[in-house]
mmCIF file as gemmi writes it, N, C-alpha and C atoms, coordinates in Angstrom:
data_model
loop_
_atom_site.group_PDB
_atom_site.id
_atom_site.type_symbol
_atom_site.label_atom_id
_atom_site.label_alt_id
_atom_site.label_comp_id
_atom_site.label_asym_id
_atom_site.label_entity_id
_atom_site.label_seq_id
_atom_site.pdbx_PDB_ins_code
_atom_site.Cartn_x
_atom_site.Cartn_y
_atom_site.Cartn_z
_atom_site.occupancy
_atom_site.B_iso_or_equiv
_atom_site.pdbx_formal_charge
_atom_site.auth_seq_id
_atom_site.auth_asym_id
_atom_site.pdbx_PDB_model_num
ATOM 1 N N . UNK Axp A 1 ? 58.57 154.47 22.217 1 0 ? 1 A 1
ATOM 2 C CA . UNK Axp A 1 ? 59.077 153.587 23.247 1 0 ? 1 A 1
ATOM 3 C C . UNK Axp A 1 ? 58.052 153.42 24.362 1 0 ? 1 A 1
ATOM 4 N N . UNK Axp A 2 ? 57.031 154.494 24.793 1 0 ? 2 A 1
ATOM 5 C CA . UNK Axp A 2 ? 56.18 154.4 26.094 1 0 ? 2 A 1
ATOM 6 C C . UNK Axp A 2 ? 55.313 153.353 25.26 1 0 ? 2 A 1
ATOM 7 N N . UNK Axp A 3 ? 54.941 153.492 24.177 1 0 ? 3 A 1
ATOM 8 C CA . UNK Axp A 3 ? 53.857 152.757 23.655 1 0 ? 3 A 1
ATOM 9 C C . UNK Axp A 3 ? 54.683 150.978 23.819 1 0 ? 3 A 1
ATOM 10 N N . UNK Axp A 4 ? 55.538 150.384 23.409 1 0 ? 4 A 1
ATOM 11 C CA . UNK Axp A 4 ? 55.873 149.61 23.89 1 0 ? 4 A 1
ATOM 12 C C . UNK Axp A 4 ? 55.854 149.04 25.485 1 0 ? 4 A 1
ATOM 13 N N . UNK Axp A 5 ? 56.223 149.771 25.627 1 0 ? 5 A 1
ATOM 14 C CA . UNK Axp A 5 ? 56.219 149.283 27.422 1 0 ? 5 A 1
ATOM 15 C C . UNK Axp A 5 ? 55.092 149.111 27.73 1 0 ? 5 A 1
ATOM 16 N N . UNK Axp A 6 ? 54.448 150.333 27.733 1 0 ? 6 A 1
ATOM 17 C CA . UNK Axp A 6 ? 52.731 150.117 28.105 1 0 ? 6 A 1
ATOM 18 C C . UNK Axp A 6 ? 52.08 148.805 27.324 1 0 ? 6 A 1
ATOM 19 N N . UNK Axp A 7 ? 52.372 148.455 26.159 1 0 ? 7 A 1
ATOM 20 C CA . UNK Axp A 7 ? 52.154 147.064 25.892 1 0 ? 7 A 1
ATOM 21 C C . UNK Axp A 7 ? 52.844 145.809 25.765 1 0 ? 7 A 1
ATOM 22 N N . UNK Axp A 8 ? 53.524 145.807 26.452 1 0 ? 8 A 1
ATOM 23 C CA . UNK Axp A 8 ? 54.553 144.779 26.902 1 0 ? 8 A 1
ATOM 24 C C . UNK Axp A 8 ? 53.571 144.013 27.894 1 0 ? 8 A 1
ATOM 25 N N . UNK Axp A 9 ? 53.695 142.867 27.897 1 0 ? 9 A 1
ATOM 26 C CA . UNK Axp A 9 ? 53.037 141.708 29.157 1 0 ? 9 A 1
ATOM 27 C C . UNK Axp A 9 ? 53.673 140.73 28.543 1 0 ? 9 A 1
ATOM 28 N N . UNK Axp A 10 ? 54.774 140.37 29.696 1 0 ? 10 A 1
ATOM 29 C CA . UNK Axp A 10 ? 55.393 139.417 30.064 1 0 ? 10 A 1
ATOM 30 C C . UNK Axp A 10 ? 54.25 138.447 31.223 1 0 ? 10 A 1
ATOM 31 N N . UNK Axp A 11 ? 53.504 137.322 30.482 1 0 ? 11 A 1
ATOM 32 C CA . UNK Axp A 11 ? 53.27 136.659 31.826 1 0 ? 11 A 1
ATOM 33 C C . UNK Axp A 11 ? 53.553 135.078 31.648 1 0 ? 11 A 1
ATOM 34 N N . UNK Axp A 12 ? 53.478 134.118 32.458 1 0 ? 12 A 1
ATOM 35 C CA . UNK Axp A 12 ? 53.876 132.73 32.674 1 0 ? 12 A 1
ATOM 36 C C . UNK Axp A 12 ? 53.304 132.151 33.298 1 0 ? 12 A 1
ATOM 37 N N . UNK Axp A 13 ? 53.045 131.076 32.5 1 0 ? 13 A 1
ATOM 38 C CA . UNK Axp A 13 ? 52.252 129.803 33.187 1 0 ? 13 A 1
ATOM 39 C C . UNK Axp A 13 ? 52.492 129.212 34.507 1 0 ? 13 A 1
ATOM 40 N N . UNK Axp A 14 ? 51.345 128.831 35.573 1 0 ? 14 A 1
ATOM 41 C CA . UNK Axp A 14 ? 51.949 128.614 36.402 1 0 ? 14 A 1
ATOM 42 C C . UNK Axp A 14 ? 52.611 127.472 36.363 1 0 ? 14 A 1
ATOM 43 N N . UNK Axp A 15 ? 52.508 126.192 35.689 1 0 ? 15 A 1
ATOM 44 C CA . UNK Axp A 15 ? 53.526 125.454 35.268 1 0 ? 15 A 1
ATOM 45 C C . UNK Axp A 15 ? 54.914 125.136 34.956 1 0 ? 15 A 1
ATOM 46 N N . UNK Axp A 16 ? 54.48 126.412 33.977 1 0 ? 16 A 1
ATOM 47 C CA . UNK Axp A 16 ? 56.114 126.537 33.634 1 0 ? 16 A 1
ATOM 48 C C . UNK Axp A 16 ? 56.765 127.167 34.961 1 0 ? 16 A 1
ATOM 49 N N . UNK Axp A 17 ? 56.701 127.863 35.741 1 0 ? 17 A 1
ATOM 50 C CA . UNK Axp A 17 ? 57.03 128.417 36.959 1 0 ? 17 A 1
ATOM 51 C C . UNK Axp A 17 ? 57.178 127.608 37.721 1 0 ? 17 A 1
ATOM 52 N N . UNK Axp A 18 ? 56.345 126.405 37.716 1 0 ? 18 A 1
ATOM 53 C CA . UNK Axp A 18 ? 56.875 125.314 38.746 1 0 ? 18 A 1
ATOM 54 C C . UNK Axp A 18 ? 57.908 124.562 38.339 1 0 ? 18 A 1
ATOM 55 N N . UNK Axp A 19 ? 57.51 124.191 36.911 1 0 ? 19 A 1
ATOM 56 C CA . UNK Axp A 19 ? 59.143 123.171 36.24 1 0 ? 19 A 1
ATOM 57 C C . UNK Axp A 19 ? 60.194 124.358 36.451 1 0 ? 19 A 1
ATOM 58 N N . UNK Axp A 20 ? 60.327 125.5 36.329 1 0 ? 20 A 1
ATOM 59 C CA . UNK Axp A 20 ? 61.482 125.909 36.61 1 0 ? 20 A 1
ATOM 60 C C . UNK Axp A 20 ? 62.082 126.155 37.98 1 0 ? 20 A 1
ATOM 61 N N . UNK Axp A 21 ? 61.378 126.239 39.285 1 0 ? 21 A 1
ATOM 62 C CA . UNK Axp A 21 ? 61.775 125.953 40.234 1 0 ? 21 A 1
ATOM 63 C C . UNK Axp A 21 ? 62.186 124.467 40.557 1 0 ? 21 A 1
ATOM 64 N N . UNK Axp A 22 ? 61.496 123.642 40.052 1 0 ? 22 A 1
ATOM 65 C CA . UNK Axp A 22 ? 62.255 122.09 40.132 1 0 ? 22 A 1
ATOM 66 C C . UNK Axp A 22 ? 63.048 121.863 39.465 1 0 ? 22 A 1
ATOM 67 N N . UNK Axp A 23 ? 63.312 122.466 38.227 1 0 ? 23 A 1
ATOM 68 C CA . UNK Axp A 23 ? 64.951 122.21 37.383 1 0 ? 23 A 1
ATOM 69 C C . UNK Axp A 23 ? 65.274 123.053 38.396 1 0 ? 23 A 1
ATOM 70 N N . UNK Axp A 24 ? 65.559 124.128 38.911 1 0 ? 24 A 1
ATOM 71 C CA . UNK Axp A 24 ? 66.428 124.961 39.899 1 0 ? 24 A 1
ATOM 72 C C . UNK Axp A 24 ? 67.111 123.838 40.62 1 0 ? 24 A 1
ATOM 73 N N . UNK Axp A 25 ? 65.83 123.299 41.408 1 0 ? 25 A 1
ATOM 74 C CA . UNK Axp A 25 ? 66.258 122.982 42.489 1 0 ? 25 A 1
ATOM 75 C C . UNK Axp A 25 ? 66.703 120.767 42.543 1 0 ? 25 A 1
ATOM 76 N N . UNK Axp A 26 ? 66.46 120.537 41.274 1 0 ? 26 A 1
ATOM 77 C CA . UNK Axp A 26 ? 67.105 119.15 41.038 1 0 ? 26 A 1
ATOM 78 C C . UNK Axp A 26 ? 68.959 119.756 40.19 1 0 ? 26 A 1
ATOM 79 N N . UNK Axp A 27 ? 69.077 120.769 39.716 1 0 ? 27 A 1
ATOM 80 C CA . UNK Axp A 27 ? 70.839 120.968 39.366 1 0 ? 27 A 1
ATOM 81 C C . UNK Axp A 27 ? 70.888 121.596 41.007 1 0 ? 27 A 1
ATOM 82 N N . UNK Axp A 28 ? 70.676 122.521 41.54 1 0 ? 28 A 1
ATOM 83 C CA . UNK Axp A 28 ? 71.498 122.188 43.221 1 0 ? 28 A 1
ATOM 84 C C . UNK Axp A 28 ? 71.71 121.405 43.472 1 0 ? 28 A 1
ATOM 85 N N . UNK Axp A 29 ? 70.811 120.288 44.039 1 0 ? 29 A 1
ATOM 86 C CA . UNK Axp A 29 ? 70.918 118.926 44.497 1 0 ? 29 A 1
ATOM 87 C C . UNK Axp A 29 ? 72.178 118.182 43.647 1 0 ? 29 A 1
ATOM 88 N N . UNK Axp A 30 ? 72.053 117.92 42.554 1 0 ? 30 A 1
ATOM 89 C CA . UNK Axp A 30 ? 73.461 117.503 41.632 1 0 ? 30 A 1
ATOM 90 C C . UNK Axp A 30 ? 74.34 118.177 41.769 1 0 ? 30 A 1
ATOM 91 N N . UNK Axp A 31 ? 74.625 119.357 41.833 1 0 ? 31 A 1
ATOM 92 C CA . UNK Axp A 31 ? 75.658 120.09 42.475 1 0 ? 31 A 1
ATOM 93 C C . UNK Axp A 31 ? 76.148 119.726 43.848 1 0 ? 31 A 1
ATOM 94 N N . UNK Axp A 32 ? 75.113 119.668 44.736 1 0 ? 32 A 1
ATOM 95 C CA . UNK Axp A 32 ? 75.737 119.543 46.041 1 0 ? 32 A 1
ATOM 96 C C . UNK Axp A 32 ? 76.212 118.219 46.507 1 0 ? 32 A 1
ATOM 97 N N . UNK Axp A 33 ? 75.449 117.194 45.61 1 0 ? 33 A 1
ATOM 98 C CA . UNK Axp A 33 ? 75.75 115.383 45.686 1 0 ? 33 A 1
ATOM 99 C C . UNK Axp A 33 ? 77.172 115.521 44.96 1 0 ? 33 A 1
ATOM 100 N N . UNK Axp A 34 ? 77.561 116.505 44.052 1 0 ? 34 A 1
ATOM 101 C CA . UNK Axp A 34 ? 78.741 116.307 43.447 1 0 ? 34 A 1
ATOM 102 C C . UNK Axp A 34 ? 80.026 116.466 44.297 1 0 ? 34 A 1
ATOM 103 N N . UNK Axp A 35 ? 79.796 117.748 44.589 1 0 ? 35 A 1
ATOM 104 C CA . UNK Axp A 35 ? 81.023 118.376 45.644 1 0 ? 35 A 1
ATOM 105 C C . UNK Axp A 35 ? 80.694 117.371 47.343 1 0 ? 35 A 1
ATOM 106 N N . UNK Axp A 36 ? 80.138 116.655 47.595 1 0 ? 36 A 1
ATOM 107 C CA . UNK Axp A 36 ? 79.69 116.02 48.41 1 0 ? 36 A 1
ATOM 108 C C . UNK Axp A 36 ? 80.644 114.825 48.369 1 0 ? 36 A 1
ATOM 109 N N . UNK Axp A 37 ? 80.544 114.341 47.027 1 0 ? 37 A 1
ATOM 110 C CA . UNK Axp A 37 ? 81.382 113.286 46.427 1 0 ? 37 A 1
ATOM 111 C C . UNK Axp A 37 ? 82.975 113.297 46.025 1 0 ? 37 A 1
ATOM 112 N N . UNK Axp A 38 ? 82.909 114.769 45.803 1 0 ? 38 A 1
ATOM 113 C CA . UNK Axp A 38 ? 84.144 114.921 45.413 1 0 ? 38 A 1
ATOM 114 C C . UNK Axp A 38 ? 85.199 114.869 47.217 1 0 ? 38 A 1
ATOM 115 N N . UNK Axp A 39 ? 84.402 115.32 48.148 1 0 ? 39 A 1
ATOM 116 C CA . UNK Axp A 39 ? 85.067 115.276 49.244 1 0 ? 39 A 1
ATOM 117 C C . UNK Axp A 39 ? 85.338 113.897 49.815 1 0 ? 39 A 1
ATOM 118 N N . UNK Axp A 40 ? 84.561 113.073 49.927 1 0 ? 40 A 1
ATOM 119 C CA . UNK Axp A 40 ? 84.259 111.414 50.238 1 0 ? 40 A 1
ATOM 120 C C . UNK Axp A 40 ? 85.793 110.681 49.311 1 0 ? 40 A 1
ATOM 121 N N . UNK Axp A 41 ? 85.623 110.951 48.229 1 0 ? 41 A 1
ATOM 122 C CA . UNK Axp A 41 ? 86.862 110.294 47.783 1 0 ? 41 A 1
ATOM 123 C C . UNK Axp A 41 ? 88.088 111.042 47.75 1 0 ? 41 A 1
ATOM 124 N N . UNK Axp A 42 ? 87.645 112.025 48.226 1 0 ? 42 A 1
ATOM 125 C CA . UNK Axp A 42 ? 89.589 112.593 48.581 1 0 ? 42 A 1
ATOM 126 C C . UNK Axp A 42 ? 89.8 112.017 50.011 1 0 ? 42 A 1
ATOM 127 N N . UNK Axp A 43 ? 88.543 111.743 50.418 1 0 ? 43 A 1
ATOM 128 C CA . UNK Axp A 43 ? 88.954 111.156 52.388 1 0 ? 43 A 1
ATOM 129 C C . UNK Axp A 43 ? 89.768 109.625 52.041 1 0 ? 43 A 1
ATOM 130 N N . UNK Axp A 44 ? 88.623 108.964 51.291 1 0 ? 44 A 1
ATOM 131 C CA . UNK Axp A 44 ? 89.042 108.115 51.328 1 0 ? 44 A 1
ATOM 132 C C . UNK Axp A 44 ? 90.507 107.077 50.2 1 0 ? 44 A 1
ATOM 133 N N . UNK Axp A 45 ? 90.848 108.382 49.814 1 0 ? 45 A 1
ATOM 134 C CA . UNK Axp A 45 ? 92.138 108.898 48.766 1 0 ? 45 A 1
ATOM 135 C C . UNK Axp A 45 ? 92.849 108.701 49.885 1 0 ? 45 A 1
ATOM 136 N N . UNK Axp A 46 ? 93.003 109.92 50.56 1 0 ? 46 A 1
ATOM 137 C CA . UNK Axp A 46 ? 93.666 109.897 52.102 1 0 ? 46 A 1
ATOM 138 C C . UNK Axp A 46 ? 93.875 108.875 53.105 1 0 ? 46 A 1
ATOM 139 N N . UNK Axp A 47 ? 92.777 108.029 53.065 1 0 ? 47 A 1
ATOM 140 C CA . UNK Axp A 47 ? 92.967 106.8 54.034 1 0 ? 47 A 1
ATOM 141 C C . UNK Axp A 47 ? 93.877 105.691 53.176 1 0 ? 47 A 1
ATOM 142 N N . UNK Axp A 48 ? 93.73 105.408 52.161 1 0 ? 48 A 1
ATOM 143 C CA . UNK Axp A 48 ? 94.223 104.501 51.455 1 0 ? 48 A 1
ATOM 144 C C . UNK Axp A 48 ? 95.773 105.149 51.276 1 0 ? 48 A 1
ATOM 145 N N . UNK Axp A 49 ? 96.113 106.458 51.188 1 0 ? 49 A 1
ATOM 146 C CA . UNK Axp A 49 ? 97.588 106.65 51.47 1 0 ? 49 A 1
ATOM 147 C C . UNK Axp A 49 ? 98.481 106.432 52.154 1 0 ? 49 A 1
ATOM 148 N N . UNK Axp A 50 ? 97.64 106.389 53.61 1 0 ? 50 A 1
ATOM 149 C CA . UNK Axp A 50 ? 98.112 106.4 54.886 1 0 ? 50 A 1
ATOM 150 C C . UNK Axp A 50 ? 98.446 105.086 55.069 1 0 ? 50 A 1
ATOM 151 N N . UNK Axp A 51 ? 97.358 104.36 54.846 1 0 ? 51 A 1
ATOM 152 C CA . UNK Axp A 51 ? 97.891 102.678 55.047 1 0 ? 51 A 1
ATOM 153 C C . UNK Axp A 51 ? 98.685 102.615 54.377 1 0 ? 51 A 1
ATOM 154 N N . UNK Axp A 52 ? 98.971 102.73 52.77 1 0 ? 52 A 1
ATOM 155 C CA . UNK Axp A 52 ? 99.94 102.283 52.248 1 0 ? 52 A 1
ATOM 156 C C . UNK Axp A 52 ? 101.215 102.818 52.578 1 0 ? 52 A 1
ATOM 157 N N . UNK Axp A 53 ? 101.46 103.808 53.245 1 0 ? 53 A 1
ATOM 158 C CA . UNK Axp A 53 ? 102.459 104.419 54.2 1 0 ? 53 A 1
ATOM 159 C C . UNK Axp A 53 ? 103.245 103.926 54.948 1 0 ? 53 A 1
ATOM 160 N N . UNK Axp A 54 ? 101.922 103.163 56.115 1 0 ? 54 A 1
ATOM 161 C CA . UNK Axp A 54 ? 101.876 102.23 57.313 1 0 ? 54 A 1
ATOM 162 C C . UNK Axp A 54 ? 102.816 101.134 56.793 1 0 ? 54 A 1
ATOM 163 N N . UNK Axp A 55 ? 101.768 100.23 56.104 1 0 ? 55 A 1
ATOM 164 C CA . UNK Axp A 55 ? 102.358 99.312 55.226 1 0 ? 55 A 1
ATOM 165 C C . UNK Axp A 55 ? 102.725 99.146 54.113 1 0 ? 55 A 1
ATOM 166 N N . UNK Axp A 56 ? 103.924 99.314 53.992 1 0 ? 56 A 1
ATOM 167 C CA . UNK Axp A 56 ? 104.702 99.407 52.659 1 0 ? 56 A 1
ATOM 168 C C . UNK Axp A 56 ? 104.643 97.521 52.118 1 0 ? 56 A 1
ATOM 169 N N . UNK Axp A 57 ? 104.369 96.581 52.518 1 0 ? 57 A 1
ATOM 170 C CA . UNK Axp A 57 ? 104.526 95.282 52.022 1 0 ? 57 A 1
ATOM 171 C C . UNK Axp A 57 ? 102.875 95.165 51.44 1 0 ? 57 A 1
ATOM 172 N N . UNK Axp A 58 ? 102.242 95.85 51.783 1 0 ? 58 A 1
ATOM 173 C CA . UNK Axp A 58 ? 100.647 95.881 51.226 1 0 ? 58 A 1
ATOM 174 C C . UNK Axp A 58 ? 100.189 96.743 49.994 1 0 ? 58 A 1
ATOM 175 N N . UNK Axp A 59 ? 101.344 97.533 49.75 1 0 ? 59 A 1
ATOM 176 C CA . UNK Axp A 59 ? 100.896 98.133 48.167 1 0 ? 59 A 1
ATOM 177 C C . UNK Axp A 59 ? 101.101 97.555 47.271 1 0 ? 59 A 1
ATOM 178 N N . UNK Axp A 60 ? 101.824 96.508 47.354 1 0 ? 60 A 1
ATOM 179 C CA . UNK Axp A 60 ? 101.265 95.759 45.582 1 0 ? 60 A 1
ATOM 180 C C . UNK Axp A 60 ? 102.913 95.523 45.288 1 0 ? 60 A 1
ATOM 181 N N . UNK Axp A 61 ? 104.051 95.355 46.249 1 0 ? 61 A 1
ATOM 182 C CA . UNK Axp A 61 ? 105.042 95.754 45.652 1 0 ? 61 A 1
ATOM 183 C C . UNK Axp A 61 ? 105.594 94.371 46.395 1 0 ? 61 A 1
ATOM 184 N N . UNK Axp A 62 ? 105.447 93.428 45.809 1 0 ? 62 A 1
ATOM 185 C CA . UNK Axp A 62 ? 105.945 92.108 46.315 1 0 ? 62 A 1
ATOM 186 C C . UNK Axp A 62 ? 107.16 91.579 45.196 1 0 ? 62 A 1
């Protein structure tokens, strides 16, 4: 087992080290545009309730 370890080398391109910090950091960004989005249309879920609340002759129910 020491003989393994002692020859073990794990190393990485610096390339690949960079594409994987930019996939990191382009799924955050999609993550955070998501839940970003997901809040925007519950607001505006919410606003569109309220009016139709307000005005009951404006929902579609003629």
């Amino acid at each position: 087992m020491q003989f393994l370890i002692e020859h073990t080398r794990i190393s990485f391109d610096i390339w690949a080290v960079i594409t994987l910090v930019v996939l990191i950091c382009a799924v955050a960004v999609f993550i955070v545009r998501k839940i970003n989005m997901k809040r925007k249309k519950d607001d505006l879920q919410d606003q569109i309730d309220e009016f139709d609340n307000k005005n009951p002759d404006s929902a579609g129910n003629k």
